[in-house]
Residue, then its C-alpha position, 0 to 999 in steps of 0.5 A: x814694164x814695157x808700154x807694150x805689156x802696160x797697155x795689155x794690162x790696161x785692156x785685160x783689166x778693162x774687158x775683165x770689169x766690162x764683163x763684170x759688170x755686164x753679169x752683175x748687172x743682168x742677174x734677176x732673181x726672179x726669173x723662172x729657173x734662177x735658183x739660189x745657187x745660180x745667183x750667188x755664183x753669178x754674184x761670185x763671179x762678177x765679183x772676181x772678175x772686177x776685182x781681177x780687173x782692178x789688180x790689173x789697174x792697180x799693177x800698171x799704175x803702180x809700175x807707171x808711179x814708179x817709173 
């Protein structure tokens, strides 16, 4: 893998558990409208998201060990 494709993967990684996070960490429950459904998604997503973002971690280090 070029350094090119590394550093990508590093940057989509990083902007995919910032974005995570950032949902993870603004759910409330108790706001008016929030209902149960739209929590649990919230919840689903932010979890995808950070662990997308570390599969992209993982790859680029696993190639740079390797290399």
């Amino acid at each position: 893998m070029t350094n090119t494709r590394a550093l990508a993967f590093w940057t989509i990684g990083a902007v995919c558990i910032f974005f995570g996070i950032l949902i993870a960490g603004n759910i409330e429950p108790e706001v008016l409208g929030a209902t149960t459904i739209s929590v649990i998604l919230s919840y689903i997503i932010s979890f995808i998201l950070i662990m997308i973002g570390g599969m992209f971690w993982i790859t680029t280090a696993v190639v740079h060990v390797e290399e």
